[in-house]
Predicted model as a PDB file, atoms N, CA, C, CB and O in Angstrom, pLDDT in the B-factor column:
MODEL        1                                                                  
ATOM      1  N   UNK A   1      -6.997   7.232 -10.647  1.00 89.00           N  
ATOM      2  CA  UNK A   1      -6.489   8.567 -10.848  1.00 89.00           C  
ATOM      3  C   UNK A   1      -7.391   9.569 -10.152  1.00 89.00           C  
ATOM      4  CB  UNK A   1      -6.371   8.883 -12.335  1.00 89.00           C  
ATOM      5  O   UNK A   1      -8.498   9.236  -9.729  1.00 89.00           O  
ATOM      6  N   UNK A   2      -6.876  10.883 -10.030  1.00 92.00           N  
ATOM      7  CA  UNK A   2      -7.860  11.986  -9.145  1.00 92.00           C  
ATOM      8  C   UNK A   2      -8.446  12.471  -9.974  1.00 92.00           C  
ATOM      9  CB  UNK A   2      -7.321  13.128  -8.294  1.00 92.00           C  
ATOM     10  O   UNK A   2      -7.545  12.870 -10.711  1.00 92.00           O  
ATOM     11  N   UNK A   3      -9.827  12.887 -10.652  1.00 94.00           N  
ATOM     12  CA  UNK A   3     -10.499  13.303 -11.126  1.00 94.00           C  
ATOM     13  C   UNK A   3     -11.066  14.814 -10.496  1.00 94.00           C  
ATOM     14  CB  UNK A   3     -11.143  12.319 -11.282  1.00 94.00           C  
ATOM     15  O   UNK A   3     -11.609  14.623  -9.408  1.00 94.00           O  
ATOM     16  N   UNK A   4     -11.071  16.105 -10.867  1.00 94.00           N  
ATOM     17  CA  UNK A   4     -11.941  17.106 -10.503  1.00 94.00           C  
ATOM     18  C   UNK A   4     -13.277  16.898 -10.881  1.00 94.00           C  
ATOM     19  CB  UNK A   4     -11.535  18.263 -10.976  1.00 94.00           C  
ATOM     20  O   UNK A   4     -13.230  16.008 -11.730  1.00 94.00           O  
ATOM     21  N   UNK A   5     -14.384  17.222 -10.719  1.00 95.00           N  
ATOM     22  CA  UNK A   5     -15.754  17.107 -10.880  1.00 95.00           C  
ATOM     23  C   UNK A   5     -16.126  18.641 -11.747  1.00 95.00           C  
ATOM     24  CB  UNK A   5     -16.534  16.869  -9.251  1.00 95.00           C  
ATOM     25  O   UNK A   5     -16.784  19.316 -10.956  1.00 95.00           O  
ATOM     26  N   UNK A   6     -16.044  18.976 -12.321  1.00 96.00           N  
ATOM     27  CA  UNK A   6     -16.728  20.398 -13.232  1.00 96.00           C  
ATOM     28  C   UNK A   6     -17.837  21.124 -12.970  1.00 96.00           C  
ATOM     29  CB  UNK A   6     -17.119  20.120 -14.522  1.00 96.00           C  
ATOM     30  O   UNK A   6     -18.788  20.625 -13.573  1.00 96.00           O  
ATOM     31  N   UNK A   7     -18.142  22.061 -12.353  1.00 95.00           N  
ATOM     32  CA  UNK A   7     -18.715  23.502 -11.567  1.00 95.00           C  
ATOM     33  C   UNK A   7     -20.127  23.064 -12.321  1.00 95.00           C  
ATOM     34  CB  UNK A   7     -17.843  25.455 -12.044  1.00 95.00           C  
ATOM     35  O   UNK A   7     -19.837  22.404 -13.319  1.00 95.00           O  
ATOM     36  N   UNK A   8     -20.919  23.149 -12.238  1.00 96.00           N  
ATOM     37  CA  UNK A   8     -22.329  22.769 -12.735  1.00 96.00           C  
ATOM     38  C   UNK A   8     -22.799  21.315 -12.975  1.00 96.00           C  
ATOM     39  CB  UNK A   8     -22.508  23.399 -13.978  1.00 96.00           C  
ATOM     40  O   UNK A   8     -24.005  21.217 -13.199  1.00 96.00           O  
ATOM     41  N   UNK A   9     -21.920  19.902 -12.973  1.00 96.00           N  
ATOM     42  CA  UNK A   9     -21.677  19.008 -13.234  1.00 96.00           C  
ATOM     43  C   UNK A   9     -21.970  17.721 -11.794  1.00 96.00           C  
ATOM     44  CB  UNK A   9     -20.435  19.356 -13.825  1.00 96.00           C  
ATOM     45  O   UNK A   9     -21.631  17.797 -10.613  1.00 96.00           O  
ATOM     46  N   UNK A  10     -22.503  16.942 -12.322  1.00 96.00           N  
ATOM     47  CA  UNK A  10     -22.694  15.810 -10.812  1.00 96.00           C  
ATOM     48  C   UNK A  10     -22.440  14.544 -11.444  1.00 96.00           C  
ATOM     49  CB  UNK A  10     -24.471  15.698  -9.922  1.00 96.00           C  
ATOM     50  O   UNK A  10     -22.859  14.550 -12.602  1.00 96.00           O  
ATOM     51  N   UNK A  11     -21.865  13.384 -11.075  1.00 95.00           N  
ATOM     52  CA  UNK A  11     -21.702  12.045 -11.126  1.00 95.00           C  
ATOM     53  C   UNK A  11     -22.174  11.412 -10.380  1.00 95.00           C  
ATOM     54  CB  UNK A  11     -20.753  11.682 -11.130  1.00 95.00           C  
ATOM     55  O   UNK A  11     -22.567  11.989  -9.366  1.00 95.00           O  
ATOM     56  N   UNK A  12     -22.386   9.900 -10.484  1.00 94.00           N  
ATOM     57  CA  UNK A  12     -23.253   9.165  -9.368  1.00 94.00           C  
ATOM     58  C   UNK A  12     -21.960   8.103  -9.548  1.00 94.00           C  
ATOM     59  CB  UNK A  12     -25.214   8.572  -9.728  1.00 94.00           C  
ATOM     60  O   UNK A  12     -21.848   7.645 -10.685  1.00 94.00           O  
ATOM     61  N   UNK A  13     -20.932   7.643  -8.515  1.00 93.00           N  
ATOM     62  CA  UNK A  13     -19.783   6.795  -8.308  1.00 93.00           C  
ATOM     63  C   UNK A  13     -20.311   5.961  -7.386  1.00 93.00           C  
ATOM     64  CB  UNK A  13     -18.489   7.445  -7.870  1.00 93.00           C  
ATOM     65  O   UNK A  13     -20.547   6.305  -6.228  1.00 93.00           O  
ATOM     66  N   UNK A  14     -20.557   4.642  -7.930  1.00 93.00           N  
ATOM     67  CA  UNK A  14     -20.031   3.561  -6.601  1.00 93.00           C  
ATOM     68  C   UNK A  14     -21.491   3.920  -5.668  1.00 93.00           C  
ATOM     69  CB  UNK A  14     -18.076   4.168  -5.541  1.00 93.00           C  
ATOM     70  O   UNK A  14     -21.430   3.977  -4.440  1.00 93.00           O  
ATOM     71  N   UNK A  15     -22.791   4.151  -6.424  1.00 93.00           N  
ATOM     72  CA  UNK A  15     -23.598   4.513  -5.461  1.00 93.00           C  
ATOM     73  C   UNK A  15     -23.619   6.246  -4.449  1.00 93.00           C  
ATOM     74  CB  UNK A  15     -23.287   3.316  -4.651  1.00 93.00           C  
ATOM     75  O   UNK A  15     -24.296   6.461  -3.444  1.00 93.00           O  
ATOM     76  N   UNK A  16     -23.070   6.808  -4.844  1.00 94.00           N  
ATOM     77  CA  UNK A  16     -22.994   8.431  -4.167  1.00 94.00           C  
ATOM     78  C   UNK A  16     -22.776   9.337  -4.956  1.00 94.00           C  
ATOM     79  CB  UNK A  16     -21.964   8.743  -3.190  1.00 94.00           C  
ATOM     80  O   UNK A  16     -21.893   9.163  -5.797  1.00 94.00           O  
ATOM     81  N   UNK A  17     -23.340  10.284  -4.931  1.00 95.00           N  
ATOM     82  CA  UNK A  17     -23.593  11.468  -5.966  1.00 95.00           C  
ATOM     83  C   UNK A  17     -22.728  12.438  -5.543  1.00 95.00           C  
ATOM     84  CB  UNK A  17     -25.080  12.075  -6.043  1.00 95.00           C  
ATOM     85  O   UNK A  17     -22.844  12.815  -4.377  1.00 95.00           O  
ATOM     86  N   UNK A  18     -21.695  13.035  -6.396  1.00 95.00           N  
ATOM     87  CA  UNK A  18     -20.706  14.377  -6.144  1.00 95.00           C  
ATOM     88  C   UNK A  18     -21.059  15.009  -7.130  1.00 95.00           C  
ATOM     89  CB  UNK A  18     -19.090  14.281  -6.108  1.00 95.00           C  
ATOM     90  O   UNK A  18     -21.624  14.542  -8.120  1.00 95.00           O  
ATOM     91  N   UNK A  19     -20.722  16.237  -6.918  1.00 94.00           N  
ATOM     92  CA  UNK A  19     -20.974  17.614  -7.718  1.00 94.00           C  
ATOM     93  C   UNK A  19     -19.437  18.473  -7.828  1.00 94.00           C  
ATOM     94  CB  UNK A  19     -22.260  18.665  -6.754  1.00 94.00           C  
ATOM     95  O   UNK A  19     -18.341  18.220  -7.328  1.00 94.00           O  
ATOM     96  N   UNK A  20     -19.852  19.458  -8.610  1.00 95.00           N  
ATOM     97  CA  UNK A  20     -19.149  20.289  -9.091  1.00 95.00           C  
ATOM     98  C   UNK A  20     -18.004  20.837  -8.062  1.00 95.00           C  
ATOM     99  CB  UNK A  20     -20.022  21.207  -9.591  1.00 95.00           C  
ATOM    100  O   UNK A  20     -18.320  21.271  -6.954  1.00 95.00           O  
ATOM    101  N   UNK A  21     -16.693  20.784  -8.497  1.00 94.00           N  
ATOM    102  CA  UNK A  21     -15.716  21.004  -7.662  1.00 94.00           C  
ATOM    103  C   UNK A  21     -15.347  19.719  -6.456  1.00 94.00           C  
ATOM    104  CB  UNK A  21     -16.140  22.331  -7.061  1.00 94.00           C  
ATOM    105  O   UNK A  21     -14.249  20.047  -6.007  1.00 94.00           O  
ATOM    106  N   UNK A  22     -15.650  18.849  -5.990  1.00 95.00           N  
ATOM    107  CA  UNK A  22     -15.553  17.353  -5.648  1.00 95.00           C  
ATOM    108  C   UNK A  22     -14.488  16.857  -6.188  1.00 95.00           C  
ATOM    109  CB  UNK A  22     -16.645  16.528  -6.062  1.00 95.00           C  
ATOM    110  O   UNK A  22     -14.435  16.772  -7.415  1.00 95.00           O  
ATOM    111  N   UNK A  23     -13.340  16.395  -5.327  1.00 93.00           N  
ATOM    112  CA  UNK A  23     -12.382  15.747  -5.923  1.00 93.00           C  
ATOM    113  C   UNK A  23     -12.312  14.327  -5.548  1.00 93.00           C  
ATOM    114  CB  UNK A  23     -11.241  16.381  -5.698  1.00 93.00           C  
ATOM    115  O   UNK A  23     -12.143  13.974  -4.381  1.00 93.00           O  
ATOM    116  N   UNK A  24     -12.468  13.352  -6.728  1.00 93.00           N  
ATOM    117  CA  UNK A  24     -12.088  11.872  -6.346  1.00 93.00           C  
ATOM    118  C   UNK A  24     -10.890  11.167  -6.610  1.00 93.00           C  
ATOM    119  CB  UNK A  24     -12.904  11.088  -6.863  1.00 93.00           C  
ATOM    120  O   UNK A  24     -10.330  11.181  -7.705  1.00 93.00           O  
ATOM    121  N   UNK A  25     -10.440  10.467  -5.479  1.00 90.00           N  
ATOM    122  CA  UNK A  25      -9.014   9.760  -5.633  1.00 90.00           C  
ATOM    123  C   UNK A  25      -9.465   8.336  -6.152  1.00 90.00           C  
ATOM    124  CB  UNK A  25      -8.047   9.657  -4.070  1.00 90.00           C  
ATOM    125  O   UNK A  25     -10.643   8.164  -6.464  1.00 90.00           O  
ATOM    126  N   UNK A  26      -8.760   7.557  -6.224  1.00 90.00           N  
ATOM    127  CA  UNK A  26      -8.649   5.922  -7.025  1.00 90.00           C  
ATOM    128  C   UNK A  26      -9.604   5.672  -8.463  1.00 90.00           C  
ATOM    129  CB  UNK A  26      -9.324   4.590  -5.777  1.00 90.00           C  
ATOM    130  O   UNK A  26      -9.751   4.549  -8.947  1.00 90.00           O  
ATOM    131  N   UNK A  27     -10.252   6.992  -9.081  1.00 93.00           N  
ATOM    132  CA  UNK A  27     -11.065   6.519  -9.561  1.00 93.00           C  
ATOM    133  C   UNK A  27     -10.201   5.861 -10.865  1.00 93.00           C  
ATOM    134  CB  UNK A  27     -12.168   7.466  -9.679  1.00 93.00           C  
ATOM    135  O   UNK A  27      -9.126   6.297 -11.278  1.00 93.00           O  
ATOM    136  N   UNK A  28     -11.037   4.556 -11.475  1.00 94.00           N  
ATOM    137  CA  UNK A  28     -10.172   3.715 -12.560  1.00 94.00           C  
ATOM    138  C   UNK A  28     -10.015   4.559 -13.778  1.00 94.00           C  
ATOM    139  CB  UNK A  28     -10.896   2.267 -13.021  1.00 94.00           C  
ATOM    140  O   UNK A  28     -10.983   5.302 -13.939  1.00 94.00           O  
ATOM    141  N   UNK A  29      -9.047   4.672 -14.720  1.00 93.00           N  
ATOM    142  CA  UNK A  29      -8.456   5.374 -15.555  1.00 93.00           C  
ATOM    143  C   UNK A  29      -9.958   5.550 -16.578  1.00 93.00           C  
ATOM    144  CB  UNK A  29      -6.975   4.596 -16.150  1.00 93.00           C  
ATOM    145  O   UNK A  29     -10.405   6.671 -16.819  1.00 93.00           O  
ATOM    146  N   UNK A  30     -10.682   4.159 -17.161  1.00 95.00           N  
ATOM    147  CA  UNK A  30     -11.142   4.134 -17.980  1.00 95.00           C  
ATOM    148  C   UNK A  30     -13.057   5.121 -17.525  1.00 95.00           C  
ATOM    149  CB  UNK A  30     -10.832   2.550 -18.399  1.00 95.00           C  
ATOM    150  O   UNK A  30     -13.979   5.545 -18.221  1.00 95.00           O  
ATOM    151  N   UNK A  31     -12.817   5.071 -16.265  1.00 95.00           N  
ATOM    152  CA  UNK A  31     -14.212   5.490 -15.866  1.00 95.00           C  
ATOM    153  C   UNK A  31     -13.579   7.210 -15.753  1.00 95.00           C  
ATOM    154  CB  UNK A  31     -14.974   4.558 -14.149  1.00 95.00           C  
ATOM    155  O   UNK A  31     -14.162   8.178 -16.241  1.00 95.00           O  
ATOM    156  N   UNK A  32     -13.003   7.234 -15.417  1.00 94.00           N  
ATOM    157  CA  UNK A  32     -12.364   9.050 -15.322  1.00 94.00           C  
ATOM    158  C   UNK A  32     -12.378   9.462 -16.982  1.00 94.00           C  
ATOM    159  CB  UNK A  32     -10.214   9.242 -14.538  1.00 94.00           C  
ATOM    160  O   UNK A  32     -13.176  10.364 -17.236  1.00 94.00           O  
ATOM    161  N   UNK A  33     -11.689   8.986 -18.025  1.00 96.00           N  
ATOM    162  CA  UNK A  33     -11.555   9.201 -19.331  1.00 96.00           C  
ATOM    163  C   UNK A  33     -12.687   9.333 -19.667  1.00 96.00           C  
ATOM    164  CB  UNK A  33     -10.926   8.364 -20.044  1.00 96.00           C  
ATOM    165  O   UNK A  33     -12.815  10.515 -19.989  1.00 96.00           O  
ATOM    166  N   UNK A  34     -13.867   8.662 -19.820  1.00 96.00           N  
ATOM    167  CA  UNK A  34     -15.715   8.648 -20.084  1.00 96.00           C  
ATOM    168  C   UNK A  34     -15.741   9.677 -19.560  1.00 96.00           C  
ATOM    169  CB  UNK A  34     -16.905   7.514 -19.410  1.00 96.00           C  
ATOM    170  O   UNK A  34     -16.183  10.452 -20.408  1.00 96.00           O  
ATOM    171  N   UNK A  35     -15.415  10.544 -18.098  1.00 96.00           N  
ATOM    172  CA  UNK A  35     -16.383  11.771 -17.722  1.00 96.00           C  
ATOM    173  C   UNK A  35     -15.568  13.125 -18.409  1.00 96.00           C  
ATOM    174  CB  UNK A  35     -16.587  11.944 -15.792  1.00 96.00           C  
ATOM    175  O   UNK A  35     -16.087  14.151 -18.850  1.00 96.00           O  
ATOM    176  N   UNK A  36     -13.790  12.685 -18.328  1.00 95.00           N  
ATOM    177  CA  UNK A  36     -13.437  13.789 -18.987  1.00 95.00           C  
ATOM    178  C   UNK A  36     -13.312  14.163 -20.616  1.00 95.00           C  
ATOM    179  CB  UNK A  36     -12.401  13.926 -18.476  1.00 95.00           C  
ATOM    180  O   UNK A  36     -12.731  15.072 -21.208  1.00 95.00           O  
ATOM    181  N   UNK A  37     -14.044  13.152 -21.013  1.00 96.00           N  
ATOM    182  CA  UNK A  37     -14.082  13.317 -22.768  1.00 96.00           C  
ATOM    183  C   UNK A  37     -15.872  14.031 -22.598  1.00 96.00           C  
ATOM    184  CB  UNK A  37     -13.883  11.190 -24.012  1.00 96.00           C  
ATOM    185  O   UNK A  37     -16.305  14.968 -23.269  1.00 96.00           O  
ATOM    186  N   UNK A  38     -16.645  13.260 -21.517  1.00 96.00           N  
ATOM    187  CA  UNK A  38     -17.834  14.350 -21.920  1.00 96.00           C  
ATOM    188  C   UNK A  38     -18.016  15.830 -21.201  1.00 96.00           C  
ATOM    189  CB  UNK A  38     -19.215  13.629 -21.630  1.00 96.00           C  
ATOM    190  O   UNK A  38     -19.050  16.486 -21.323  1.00 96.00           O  
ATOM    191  N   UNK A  39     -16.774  16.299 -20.371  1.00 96.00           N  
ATOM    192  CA  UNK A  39     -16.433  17.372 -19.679  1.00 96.00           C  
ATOM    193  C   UNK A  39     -17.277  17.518 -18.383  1.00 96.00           C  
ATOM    194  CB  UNK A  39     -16.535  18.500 -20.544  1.00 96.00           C  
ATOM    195  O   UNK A  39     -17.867  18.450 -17.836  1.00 96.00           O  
ATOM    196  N   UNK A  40     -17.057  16.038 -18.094  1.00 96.00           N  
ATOM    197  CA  UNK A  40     -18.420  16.436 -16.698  1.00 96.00           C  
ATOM    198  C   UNK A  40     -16.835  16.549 -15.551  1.00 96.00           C  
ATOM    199  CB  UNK A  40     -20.226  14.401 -16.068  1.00 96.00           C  
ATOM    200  O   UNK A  40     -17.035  17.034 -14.437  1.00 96.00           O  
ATOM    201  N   UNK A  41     -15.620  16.172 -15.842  1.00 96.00           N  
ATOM    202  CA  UNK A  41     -14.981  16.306 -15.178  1.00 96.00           C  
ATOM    203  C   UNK A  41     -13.371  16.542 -15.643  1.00 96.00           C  
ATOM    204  CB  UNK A  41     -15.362  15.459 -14.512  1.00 96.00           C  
ATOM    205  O   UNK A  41     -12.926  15.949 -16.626  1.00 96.00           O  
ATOM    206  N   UNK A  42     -12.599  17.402 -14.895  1.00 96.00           N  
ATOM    207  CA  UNK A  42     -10.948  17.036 -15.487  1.00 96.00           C  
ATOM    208  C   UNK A  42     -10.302  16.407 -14.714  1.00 96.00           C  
ATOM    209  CB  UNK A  42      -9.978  18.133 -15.773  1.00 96.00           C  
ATOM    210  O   UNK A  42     -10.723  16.242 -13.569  1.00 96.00           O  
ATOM    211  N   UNK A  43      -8.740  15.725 -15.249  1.00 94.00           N  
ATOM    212  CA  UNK A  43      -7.825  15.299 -14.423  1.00 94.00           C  
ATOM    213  C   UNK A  43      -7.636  16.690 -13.216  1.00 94.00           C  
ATOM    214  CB  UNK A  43      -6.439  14.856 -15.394  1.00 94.00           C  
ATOM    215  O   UNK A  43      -7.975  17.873 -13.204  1.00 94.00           O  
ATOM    216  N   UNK A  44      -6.951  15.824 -12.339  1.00 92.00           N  
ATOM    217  CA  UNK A  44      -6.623  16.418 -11.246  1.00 92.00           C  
ATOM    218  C   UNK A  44      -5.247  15.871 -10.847  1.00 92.00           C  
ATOM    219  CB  UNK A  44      -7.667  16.252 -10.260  1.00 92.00           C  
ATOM    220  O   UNK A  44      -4.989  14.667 -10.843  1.00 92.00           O  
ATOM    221  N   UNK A  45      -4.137  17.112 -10.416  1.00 88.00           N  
ATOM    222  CA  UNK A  45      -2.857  16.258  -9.882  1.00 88.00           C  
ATOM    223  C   UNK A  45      -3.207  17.234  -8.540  1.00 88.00           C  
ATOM    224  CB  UNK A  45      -0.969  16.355 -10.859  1.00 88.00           C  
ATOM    225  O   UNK A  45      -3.579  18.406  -8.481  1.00 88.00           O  
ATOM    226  N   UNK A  46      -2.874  16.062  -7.317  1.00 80.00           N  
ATOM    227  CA  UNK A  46      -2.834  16.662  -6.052  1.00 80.00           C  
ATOM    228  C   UNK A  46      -1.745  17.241  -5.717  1.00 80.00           C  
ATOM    229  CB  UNK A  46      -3.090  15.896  -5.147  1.00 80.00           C  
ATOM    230  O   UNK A  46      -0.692  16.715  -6.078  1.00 80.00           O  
ATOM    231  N   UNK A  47      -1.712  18.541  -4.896  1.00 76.00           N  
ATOM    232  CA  UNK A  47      -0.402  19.209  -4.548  1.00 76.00           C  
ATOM    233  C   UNK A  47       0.496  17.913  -3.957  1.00 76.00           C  
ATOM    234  CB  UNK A  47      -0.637  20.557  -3.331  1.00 76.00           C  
ATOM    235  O   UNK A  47      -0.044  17.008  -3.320  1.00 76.00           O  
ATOM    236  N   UNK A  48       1.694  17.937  -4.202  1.00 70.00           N  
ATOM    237  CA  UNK A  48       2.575  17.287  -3.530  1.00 70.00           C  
ATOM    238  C   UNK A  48       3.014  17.604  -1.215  1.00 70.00           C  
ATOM    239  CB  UNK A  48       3.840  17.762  -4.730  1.00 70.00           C  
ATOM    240  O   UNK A  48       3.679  18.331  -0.477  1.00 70.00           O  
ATOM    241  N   UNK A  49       2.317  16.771  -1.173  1.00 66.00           N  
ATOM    242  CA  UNK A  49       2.818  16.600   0.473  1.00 66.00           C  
ATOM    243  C   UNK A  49       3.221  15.535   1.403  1.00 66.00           C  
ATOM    244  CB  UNK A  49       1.956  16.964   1.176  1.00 66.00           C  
ATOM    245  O   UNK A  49       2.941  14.406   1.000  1.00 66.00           O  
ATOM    246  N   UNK A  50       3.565  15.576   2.071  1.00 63.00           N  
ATOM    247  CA  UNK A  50       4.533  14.269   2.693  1.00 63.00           C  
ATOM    248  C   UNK A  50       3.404  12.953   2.909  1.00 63.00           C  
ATOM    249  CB  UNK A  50       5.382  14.770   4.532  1.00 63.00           C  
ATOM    250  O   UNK A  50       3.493  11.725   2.950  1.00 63.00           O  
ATOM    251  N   UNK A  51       2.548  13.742   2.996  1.00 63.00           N  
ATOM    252  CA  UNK A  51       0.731  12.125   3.060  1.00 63.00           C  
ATOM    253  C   UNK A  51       0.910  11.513   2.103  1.00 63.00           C  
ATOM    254  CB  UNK A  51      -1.324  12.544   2.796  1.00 63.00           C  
ATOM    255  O   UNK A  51       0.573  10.335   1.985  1.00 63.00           O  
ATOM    256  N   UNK A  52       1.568  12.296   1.085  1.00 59.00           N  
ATOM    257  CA  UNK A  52       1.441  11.663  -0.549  1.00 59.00           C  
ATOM    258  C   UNK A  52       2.683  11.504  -1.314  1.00 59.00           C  
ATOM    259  CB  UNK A  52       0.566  12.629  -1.533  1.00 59.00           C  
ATOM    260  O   UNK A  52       2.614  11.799  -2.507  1.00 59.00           O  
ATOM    261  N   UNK A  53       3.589  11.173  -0.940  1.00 64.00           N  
ATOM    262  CA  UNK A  53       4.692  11.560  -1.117  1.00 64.00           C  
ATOM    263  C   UNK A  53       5.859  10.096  -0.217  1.00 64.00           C  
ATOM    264  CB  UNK A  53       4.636  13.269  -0.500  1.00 64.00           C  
ATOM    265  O   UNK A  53       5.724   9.351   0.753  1.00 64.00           O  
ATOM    266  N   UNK A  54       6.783  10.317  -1.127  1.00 66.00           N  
ATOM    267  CA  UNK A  54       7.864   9.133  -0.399  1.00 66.00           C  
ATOM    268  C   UNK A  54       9.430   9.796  -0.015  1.00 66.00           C  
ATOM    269  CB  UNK A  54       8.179   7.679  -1.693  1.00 66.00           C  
ATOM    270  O   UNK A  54       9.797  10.859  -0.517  1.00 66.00           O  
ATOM    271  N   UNK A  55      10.144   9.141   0.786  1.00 67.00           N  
ATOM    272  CA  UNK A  55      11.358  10.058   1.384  1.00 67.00           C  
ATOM    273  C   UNK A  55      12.274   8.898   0.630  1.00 67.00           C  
ATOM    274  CB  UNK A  55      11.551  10.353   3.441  1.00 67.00           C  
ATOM    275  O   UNK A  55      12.202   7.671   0.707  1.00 67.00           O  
ATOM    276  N   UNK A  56      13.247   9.840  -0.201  1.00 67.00           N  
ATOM    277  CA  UNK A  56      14.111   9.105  -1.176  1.00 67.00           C  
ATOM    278  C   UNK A  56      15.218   9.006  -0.358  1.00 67.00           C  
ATOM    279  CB  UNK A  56      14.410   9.783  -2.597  1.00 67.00           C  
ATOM    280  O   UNK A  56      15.219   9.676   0.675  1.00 67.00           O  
ATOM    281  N   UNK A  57      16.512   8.037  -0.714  1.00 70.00           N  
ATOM    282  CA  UNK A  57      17.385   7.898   0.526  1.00 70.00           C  
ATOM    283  C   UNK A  57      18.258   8.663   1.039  1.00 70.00           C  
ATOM    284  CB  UNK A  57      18.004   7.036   0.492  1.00 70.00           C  
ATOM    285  O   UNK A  57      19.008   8.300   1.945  1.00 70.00           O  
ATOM    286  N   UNK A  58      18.262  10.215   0.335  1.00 74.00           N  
ATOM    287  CA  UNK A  58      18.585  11.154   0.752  1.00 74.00           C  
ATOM    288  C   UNK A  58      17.709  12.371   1.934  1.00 74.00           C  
ATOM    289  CB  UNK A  58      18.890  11.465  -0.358  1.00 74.00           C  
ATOM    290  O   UNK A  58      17.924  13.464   2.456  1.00 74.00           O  
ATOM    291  N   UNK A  59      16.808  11.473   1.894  1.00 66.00           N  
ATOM    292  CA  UNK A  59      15.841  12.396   3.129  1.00 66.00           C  
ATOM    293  C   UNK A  59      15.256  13.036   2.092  1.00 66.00           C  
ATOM    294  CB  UNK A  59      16.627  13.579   4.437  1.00 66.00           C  
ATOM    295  O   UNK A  59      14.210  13.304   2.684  1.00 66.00           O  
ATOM    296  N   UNK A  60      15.144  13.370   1.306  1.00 65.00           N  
ATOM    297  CA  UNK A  60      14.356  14.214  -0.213  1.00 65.00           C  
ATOM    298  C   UNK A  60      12.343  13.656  -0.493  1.00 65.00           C  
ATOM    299  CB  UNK A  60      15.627  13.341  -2.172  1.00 65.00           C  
ATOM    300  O   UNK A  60      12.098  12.568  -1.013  1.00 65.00           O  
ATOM    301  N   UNK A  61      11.448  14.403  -0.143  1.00 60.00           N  
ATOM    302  CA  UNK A  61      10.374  14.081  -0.673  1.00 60.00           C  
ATOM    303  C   UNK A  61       9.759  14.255  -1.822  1.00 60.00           C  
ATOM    304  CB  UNK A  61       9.828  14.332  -0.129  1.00 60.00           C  
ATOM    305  O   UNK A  61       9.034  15.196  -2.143  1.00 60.00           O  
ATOM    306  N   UNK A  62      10.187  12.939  -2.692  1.00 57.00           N  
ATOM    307  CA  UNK A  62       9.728  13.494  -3.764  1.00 57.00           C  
ATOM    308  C   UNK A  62       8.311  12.391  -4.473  1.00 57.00           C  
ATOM    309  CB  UNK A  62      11.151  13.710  -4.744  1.00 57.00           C  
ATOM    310  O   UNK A  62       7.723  12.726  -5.500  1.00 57.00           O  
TER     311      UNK A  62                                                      
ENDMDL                                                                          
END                                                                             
């Protein structure tokens, strides 16, 4: 899931240190839940765009 990183806040993932405002993609549900129950970070939904996104069989990206 995408995790935001929280404005005063740093994590150490996988060996690399991010900070505050840092957004991570794939991180596993149960390791994202640990940072956002101790508020070092919130969920994050990424804007919707065609990188991220699938064309339904009406030509529709949804």
């Amino acid at each position: 899931m995408y995790v935001k990183i929280n404005a005063g806040f740093q994590v150490t993932y996988q060996g690399a240190v991010f900070s505050g405002g840092q957004i991570l993609r794939n991180v596993p549900s149960a390791v994202a839940q640990g940072w956002i129950d101790q508020g070092t970070a919130t969920a994050y939904t990424p804007p919707r765009t065609r990188e991220n996104t699938f064309e339904d069989e009406w030509g529709n990206y949804v």
